[in-house]
VOSE-788217 format. One record per residue (C-alpha): chain; residue number from 1; residue in one letter; x negated, y, z. Coordinates in nm, 4 decimals, m for minus. Each point is the difference from the previous one (the first is absolute). Layout:
<rs>
R  unit  pos  code        xx        yy        zz
R     A  NUM     A         X         Y         Z
...
</rs>
This chain:
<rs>
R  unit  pos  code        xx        yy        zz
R     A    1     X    2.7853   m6.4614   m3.5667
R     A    2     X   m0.3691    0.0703   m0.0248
R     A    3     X   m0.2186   m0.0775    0.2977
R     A    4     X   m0.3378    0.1350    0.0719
R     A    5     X   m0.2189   m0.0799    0.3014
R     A    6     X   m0.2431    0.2739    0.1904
R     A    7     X   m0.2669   m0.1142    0.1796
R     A    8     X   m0.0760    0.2811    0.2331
R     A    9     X   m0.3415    0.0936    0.1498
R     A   10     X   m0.1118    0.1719    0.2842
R     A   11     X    0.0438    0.2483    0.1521
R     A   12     X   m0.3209    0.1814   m0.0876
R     A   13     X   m0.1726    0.3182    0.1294
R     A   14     X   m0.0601    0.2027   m0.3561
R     A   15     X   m0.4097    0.0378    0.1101
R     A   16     X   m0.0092   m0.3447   m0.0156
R     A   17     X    0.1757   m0.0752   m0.2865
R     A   18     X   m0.2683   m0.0337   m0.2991
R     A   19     X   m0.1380   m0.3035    0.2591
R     A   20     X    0.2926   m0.2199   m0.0965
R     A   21     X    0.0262   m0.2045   m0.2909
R     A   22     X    0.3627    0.0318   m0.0630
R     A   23     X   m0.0597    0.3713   m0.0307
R     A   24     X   m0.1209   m0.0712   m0.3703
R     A   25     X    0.3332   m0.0901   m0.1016
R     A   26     X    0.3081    0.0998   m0.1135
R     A   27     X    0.3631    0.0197    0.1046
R     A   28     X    0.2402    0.1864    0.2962
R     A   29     X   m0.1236    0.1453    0.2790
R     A   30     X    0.1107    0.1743    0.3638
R     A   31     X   m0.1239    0.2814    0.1780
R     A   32     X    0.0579    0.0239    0.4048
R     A   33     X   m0.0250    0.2203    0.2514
R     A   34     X   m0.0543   m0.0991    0.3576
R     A   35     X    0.0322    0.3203    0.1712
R     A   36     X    0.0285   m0.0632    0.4086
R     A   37     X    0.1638   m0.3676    0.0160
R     A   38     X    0.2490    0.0522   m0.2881
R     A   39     X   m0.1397   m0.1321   m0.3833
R     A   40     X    0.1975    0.1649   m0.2617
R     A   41     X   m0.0090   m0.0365   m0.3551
R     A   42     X   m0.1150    0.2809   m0.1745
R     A   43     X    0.0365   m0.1587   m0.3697
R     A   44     X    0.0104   m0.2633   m0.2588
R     A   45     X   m0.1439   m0.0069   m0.3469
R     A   46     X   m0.1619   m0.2030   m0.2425
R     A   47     X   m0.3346   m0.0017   m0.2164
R     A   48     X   m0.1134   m0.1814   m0.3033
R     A   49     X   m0.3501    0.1517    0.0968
R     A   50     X   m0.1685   m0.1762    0.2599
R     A   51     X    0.1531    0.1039    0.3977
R     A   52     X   m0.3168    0.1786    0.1069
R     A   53     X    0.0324    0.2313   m0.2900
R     A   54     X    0.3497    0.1028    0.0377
R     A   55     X   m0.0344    0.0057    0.3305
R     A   56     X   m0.2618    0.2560    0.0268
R     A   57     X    0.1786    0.2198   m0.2384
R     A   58     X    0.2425   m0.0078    0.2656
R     A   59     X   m0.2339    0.0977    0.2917
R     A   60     X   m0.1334    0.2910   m0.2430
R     A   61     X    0.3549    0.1584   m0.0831
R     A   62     X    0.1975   m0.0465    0.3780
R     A   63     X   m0.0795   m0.2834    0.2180
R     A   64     X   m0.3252    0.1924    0.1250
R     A   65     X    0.2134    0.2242    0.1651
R     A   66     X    0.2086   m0.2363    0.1941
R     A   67     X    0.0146   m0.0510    0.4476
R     A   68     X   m0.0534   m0.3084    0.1326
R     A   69     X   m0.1685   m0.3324   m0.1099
R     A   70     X    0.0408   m0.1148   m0.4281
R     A   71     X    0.0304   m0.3475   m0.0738
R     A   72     X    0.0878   m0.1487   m0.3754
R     A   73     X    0.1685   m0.3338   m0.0571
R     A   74     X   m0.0674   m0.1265   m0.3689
R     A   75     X    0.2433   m0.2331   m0.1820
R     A   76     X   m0.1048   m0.2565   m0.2622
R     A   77     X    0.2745   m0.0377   m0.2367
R     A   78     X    0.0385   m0.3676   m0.0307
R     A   79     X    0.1706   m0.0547   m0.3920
R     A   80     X    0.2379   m0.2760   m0.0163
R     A   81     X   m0.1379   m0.3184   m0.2456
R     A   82     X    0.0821    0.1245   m0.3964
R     A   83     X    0.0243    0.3607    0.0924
R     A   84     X   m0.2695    0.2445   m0.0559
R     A   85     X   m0.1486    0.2840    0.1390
R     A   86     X    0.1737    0.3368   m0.1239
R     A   87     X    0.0209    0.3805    0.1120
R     A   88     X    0.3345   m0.0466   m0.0008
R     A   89     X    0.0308   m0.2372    0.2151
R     A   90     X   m0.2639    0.1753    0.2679
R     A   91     X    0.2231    0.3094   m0.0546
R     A   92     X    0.3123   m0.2013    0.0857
R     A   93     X   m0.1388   m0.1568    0.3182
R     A   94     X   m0.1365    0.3151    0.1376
R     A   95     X    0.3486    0.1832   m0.0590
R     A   96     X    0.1654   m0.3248    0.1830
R     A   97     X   m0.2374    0.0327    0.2774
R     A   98     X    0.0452    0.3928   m0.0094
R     A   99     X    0.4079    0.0243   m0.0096
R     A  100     X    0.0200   m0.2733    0.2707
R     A  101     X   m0.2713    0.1081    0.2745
R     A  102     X    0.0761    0.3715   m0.1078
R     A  103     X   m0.4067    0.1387    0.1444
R     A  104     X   m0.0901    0.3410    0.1222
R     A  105     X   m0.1684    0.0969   m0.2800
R     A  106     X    0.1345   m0.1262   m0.2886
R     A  107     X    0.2678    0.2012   m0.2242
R     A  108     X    0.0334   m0.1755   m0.3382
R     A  109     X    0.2471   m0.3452    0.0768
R     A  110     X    0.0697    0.1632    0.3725
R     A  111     X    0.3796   m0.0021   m0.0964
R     A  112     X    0.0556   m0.1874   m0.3124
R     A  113     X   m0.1623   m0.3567   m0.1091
R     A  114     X   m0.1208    0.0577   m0.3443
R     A  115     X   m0.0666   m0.3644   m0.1865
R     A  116     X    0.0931   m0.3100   m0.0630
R     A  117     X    0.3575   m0.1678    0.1897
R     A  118     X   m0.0689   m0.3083    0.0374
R     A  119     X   m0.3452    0.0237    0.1914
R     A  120     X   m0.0780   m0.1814    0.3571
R     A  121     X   m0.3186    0.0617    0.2408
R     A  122     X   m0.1756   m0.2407    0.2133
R     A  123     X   m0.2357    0.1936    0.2038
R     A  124     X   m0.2386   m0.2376    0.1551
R     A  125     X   m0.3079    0.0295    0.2609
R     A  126     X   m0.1305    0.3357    0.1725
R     A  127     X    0.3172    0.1407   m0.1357
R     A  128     X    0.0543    0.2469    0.3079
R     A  129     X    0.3174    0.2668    0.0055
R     A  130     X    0.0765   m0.1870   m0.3682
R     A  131     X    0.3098   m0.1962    0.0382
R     A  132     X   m0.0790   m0.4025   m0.0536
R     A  133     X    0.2893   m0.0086   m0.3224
R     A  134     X    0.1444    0.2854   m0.2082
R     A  135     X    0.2597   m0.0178   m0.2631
R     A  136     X    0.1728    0.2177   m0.2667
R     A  137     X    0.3253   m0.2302    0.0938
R     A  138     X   m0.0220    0.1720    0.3619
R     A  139     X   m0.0360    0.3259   m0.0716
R     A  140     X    0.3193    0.2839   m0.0059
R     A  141     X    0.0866    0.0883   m0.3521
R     A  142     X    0.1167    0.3310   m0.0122
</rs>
């Protein structure tokens, strides 16, 4: 079993963003909306550009448009000791994250986890609606 460790951020107001150091980097990220007293998240995705990039792409094709108050949680993707940094790897912890938490917004992974079987998430810190521990061994193979 492979285990990989977030360390989660946040949350953060997007207009603030740029003013935070870890919005220079790299890795998995969650959108919320606090709309009334509920928080909901809205999505999940990754970027091997740095956060504040992808994440105004975002504001610039739909999250502009959205009620209530935006927050963003980023995720530092924490690479066991041997293992290196891949797209792969990013792609398969995003889908993980995606099939299991199963956001508003996001279509690709909503039903079906598409990666790697034998893959384990320890979400750690400002981690929010993101569940503490995910695993492909819990999910419902269809």
């Amino acid at each position: 079993m492979e285990s990989i460790t977030i360390k989660w951020h946040g949350p953060y107001s997007l207009l603030n963003l740029g003013y935070k150091d870890v919005a220079g980097s790299i890795g998995i990220y969650a959108i919320y909306r606090t709309y009334g007293n509920k928080e909901t998240l809205l999505y999940i995705g990754k970027t091997e550009r740095s956060f504040s990039q992808r994440l105004a792409e975002h504001y610039k094709d739909w999250l502009y448009q959205e009620k209530g108050t935006i927050t963003v949680r980023l995720g530092i993707v924490e690479i066991p000791y041997g293992s290196r940094f891949s797209p792969k790897r990013l792609r398969d912890v995003e889908s993980l994250l995606i099939t299991w938490h199963s956001p508003l917004y996001n279509t690709s992974s909503a039903v079906y986890y598409r990666g790697r079987f034998n893959l384990e998430i320890n979400n750690v810190g400002r981690r929010g609606l993101i569940e503490k521990f995910v695993s492909t061994e819990d999910l419902v193979w269809a």
